[in-house]
C-alpha positions as CSV (number, residue, x, y, z in Angstrom):
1,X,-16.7,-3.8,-8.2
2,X,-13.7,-4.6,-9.2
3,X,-11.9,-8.4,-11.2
4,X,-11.9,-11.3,-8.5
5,X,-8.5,-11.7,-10.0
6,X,-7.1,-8.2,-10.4
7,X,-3.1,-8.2,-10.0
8,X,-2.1,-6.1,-7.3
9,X,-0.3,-3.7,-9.0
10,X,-3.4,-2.5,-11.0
11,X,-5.4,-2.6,-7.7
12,X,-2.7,0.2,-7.0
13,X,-3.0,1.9,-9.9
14,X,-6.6,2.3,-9.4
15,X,-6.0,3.3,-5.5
16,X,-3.6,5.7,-6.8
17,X,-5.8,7.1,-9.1
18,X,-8.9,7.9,-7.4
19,X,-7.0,8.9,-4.3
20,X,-4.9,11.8,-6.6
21,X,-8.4,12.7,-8.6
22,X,-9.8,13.7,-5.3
23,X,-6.9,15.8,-3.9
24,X,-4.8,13.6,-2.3
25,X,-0.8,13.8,-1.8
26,X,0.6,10.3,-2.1
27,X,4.1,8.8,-1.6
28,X,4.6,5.0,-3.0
29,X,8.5,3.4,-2.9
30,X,8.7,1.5,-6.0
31,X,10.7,-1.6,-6.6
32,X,13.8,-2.0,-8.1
33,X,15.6,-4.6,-10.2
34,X,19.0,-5.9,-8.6
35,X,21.2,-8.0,-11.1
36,X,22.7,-11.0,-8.9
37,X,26.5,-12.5,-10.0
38,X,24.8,-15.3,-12.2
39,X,23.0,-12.1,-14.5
40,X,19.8,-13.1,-13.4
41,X,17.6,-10.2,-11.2
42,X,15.2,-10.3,-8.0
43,X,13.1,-7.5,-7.1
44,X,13.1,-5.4,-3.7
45,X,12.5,-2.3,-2.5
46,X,15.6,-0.3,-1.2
47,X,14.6,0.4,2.5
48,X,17.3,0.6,6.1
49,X,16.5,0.0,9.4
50,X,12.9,-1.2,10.2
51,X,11.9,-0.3,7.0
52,X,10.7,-3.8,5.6
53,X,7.2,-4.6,5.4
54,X,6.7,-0.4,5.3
55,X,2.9,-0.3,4.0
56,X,2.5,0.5,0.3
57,X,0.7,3.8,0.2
58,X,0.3,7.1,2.2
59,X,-1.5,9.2,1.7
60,X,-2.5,13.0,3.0
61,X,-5.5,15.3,2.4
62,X,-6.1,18.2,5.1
63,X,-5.3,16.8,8.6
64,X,-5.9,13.3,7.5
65,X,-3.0,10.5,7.2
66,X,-3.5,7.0,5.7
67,X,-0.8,4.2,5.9
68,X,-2.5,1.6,3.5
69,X,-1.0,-2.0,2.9
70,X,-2.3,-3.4,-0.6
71,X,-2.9,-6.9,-1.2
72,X,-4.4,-9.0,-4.1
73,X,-8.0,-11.0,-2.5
74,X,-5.9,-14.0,-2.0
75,X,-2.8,-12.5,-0.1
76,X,-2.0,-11.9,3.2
77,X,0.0,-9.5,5.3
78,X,3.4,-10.0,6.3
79,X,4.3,-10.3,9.6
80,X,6.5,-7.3,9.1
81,X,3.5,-5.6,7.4
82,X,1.4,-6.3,10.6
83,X,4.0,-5.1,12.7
84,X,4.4,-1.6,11.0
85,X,0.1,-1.7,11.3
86,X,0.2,-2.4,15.0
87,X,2.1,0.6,15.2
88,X,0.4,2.5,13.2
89,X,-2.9,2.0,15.1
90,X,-1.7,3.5,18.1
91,X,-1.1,7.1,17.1
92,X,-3.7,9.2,17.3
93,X,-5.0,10.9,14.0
94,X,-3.3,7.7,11.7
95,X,-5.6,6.0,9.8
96,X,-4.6,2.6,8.9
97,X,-5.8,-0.3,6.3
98,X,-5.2,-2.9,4.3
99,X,-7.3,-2.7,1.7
100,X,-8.3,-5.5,-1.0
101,X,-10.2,-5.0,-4.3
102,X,-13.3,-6.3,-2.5
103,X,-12.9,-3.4,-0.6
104,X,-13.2,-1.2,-3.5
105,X,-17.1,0.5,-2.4
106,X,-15.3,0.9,1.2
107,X,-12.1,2.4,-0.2
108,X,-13.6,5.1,-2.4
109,X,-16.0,6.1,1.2
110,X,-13.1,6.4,2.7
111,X,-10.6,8.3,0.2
112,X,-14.0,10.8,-0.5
């Protein structure tokens, strides 16, 4: 069981790392850091098109794709994020989640 409080990004981490110890391929688009005129920065992630609210992780193993969306215990999805799992829930063969660090005994099931 993992921290009540555990910070999303080391939830991922930990996602990540199980996930790559047991064979899977995984793609993640990181954030960036944009410099506005004042000099102060912001953080996004450099998507086009419908590309906002794209779920954090996916991940491949054999025949089997995941789209998983990440979220502290406390945080919800997006509406975009929802919108992109909708989607996702149609296609046969796509696997999709949003996964919390309560979830953790459910995740590593699922990733085995």
């Amino acid at each position: 069981i993992l921290p009540e409080d555990i910070a999303e990004s080391i939830f991922q981490d930990l996602v990540i790392g199980i996930a790559k110890g047991r064979g899977w391929r995984i793609a993640h688009f990181r954030k960036v850091r944009v410099l506005r005129k004042d000099l102060s920065y912001y953080y996004e992630t450099p998507v086009a098109v419908d590309g906002k609210g794209f779920p954090d992780l996916e991940l491949v193993i054999g025949e089997r794709l995941i789209k998983a969306e990440l979220k502290t215990n406390k945080n919800q999805p997006s509406k975009d994020q929802l919108a992109w799992g909708e989607c996702y829930k149609k296609l046969p063969g796509v696997e999709y989640h949003v996964w919390r660090p309560r979830d953790w005994k459910l995740i590593t099931s699922i990733l085995e």
